[in-house]
NUNUNU-299723 format. One line per field, with one value per residue (C-alpha): residue number from 1; x, z, y. Coordinates in Angstrom, 2 decimals. Layout:
NUNUNU-299723
resi: (NUM/...);
x: (X/...);
z: (Z/...);
y: (Y/...);
end
This chain:
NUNUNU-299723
resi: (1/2/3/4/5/6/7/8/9/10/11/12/13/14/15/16/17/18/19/20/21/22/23/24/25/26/27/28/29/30/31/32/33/34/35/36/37/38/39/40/41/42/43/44/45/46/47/48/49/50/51/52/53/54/55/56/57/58/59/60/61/62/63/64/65/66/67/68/69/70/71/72/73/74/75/76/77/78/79/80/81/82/83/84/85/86/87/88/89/90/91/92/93/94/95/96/97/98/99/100/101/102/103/104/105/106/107/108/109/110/111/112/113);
x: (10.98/13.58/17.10/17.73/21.08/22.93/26.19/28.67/31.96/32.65/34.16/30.88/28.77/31.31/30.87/27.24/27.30/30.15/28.52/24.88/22.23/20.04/16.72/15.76/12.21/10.57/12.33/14.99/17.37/18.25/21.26/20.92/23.17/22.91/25.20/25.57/23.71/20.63/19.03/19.36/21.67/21.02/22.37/21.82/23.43/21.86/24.48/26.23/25.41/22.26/20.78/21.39/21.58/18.09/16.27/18.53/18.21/14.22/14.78/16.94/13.89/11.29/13.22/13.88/10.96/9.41/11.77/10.77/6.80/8.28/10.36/8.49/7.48/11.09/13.15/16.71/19.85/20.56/22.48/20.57/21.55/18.96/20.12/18.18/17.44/19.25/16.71/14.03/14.13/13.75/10.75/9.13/9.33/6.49/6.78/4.20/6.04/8.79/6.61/5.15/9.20/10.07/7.18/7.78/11.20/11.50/8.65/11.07/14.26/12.06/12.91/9.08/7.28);
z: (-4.08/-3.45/-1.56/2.04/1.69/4.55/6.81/6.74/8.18/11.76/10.66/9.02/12.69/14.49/13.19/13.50/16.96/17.74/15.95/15.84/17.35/19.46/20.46/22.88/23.04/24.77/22.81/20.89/20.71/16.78/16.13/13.48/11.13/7.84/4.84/1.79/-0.31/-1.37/0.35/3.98/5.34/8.19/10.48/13.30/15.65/18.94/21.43/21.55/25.33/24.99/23.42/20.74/16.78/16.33/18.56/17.40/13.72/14.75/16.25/13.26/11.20/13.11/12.68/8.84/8.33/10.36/8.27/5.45/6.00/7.08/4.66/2.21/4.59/5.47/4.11/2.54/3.50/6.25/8.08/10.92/13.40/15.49/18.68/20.61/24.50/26.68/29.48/27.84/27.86/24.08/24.95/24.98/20.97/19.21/15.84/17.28/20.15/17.43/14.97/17.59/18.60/15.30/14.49/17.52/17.32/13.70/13.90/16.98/15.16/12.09/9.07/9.08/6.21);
y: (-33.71/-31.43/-32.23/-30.73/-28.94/-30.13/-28.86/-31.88/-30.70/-29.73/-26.12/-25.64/-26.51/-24.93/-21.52/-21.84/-22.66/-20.16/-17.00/-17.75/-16.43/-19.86/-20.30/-22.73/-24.81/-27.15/-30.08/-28.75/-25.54/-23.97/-21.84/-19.37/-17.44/-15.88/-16.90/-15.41/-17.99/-18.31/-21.64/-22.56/-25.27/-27.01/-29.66/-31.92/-33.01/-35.36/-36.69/-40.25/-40.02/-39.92/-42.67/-45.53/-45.03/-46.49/-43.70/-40.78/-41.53/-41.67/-37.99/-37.02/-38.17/-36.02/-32.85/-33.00/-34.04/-31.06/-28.68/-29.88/-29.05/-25.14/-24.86/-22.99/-20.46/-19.85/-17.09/-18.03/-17.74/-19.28/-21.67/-23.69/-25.95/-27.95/-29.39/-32.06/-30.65/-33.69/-33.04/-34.47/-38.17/-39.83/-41.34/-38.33/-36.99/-36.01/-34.54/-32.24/-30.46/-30.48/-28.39/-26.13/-25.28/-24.48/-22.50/-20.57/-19.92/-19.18/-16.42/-15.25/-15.27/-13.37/-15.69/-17.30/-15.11);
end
């Protein structure tokens, strides 16, 4: 199984979310930008506010895991950021609703092949 390249620094989500291009969905919104490499990054970030480690790490989960069944369908070079929407309560998740959103709004941004 391949490794998930990752953005770790706050420069790195910064930019992202400064310069990108975002899509929103029913669950979660994605900011997009190209980089000049050749695999996609991507980060996640869900809010402290929002709800305990336990649940967030079980959103966290949903979403890579999600990428990970898209990813070969994806085009590279890209860096993505996936935001959790904080009006939907966490009860509500479904790795479903999650994979219909990114279907969705990577056909819309044009990097699903």
């Amino acid at each position: 199984m391949k490794k998930i390249q990752t953005l770790k620094k706050n420069y790195e989500f910064q930019n992202v979310l400064k310069n990108g291009k975002f899509y929103i969905g029913k669950q979660i919104t994605v900011y997009i930008i190209k980089n000049k490499k050749e695999s996609n990054d991507i980060g996640i970030a869900i809010s402290s506010k929002l709800c305990h480690a336990v649940q967030r790490n079980k959103i966290k989960r949903k979403i890579r895991e999600n990428y990970r069944l898209l990813s070969n369908k994806l085009e590279k070079g890209y860096q993505i950021v996936f935001l959790w929407n904080k009006k939907v309560p966490v009860e509500q998740v479904d790795f479903h609703i999650i994979n219909q959103d990114m279907q969705h709004i990577f056909s819309k941004a044009g990097i699903l092949k």
